[in-house]
GUPA-836873 format. One record per residue (C-alpha): x negated, y negated, z negated; residue in three letters. Coordinates in steps of 0.5 Angstrom, whole numbers, plus 500, padded with zeros to 3 digits. Layout:
! GUPA-836873
XYZala;...
END
This chain:
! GUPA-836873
575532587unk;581535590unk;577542591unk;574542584unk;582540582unk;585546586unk;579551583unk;581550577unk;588550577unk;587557580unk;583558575unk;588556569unk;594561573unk;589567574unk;587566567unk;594565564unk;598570568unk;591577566unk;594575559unk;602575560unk;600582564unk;597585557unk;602581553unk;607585556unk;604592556unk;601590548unk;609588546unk;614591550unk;618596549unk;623602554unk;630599549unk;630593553unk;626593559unk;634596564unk;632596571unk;639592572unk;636586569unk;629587571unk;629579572unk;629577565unk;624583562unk;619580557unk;614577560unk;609574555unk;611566555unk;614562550unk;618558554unk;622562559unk;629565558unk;628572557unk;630578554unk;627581548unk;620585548unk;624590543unk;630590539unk;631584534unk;637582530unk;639575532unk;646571530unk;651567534unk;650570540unk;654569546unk;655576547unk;660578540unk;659584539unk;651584538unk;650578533unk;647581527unk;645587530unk;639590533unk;639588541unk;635586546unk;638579547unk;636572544unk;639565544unk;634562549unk;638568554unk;644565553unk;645559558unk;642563564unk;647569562unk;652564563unk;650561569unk;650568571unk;658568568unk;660562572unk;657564578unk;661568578unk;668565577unk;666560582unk;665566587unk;671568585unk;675561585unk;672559592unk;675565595unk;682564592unk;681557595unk;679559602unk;687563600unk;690557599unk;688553603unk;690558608unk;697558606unk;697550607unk;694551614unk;700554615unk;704550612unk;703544616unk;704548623unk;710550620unk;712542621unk;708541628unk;711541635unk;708547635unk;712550631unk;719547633unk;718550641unk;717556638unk;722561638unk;726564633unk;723569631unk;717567631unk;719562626unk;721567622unk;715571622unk;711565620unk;715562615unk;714570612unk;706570612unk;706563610unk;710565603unk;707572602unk;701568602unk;704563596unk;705569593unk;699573593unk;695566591unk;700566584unk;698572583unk;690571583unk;689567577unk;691574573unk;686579577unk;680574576unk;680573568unk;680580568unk;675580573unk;671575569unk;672580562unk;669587567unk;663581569unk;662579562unk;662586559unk;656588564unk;652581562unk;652583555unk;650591557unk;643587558unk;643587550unk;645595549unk;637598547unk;641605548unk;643603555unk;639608558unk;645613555unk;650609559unk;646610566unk;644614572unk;637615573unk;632616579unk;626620578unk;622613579unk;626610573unk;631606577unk;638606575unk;642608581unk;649609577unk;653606571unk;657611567unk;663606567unk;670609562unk;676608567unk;679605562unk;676598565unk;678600571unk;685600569unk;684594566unk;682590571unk;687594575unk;693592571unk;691584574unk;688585581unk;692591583unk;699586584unk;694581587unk;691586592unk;697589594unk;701582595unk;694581599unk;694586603unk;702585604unk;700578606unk;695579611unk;699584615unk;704578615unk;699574619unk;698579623unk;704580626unk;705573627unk;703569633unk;703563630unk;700565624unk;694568628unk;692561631unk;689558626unk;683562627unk;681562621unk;677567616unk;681570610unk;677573604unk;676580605unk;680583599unk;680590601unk;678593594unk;684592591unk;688595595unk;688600590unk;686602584unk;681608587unk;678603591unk;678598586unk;674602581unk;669604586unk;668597587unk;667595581unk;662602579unk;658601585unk;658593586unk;660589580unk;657593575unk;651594579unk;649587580unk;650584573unk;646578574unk;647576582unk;650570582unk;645564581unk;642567576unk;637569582unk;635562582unk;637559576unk;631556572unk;628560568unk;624555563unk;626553556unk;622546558unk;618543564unk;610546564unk;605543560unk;601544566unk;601536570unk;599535577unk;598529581unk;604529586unk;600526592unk;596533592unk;602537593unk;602536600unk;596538601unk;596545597unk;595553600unk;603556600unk;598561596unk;597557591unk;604555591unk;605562589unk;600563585unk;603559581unk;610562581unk;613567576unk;609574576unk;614578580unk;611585578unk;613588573unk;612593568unk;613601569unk;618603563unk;615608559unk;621613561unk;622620562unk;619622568unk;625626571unk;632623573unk;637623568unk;645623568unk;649619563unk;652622556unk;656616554unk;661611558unk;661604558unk;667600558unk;664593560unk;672589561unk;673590552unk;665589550unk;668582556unk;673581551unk;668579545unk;664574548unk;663567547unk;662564554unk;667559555unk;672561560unk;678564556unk;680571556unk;687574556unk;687579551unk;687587552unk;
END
């Protein structure tokens, strides 16, 4: 019986994923099928968070700018390009904790023996560290809503049919560059540039420290915001080109739980490879591109599109 029960299922998932496979090709089209979201293309299910097949017009979006127009984005994508958007902030926030909880670490070494036996001016290059520390931490809030604009805006280029316009492109049809306007960079700039210097200021204090160094602890590496030049770099070849990499990755995909049953007790028992036979396609579609590379003619300013969506954490103004 266990036999004829994993034969069929072999059966139903081959069958089921031939018929995605001709879905895809039958429906899809180039406008949404970006490279950058290549984990959220239309696969042919009904009941998977997914992008369109080709542009539709679609109301109350998440990402402003598109309801009412033709785009590549859907209600159903929604709530995994918001985890996409939190993931991100968490990333962001749990760093400047790592920062803060820094600065208490030295606080209470600044009240140890430790401390007291010290001499003078160690004491005083302590007390520094720790203050420039407390400093920089003020100054983060800033940086990362600004941060969390640029990120929104390059989460909602997943809806651009044009996007093509707005990248560089490999021969083999990957995007290997965003034409991102320096404008967003002066943007983001204009939070994280105070911050990444009050960083870099901090971090030399600690390590001009004694004290501070015995801790032996690892600090956030902040570096891309030394300057604006390295924070632009930063966020054309990091930010803009992994969109969706905070756990959206392994966010679940599926609208609701498969219709497919099994009885549990016969997990234990099943191949790997059936256990990836049932997984999600992970082949994909070739774009129906233009067969050579190809270079930008528009500029995208994700910080401002950011600025329009409905994600749920607040965004200063421009």
């Amino acid at each position: 019986m266990g036999s004829t029960r994993l034969t069929l299922l072999l059966i139903l998932v081959k069958a089921r994923s031939e018929e995605l496979l001709v879905k895809r090709a039958d429906d899809t089209s180039f406008e949404c099928m970006n490279p950058l979201f290549r984990g959220q293309w239309y696969t042919g299910e009904l009941d998977i968070a997914q992008l369109e097949a080709r542009p539709r017009i679609h109301q109350l979006l998440g990402c402003k700018l598109w309801s009412g127009n033709s785009s590549c984005c859907n209600s159903n994508l929604e709530a995994l390009q918001r985890r996409a958007f939190l993931g991100y902030k968490e990333h962001f926030d749990s760093q400047i904790h790592v920062l803060a909880e820094y600065s208490t670490a030295l606080m209470d070494l600044k009240d140890s023996d430790v401390f007291e036996m010290a001499e003078t001016l160690e004491q005083k290059l302590l007390q520094r560290a720790m203050h420039s520390i407390q400093s920089a931490v003020k100054l983060a809030e800033s940086c990362i809503i600004r941060l969390m604009a640029f990120v929104a805006g390059m989460i909602c280029f997943a809806c651009q049919p044009d996007w093509s316009a707005f990248v560089w492109r490999s021969g083999l049809g990957e995007v290997v560059g965003v034409n991102i306007d320096p404008e967003a960079c002066v943007y983001v700039d204009w939070g994280c540039g105070m911050f990444g210097r009050a960083v870099q200021k901090a971090y030399s204090h600690v390590m001009e420290s004694t004290l501070a160094k015995r801790l032996h602890t690892s600090l956030p590496d902040f570096s891309m915001m030394y300057s604006r030049l390295e924070l632009c770099r930063w966020l054309r070849s990091v930010l803009a080109m992994q969109p969706m990499s905070h756990r959206a990755h392994r966010a679940a995909r599926r609208l609701e739980p498969s219709p497919v049953t099994v009885d549990p007790s016969a997990l234990s028992a099943w191949p790997k490879a059936i256990e990836g036979a049932t997984a999600l396609p992970t082949e994909w579609p070739t774009p129906q591109a233009p067969p050579d590379a190809t270079s930008p003619a528009l500029a995208l300013d994700p910080a401002k599109d950011g600025l329009a969506t409905d994600f749920g954490v607040s965004l200063i103004p421009s």
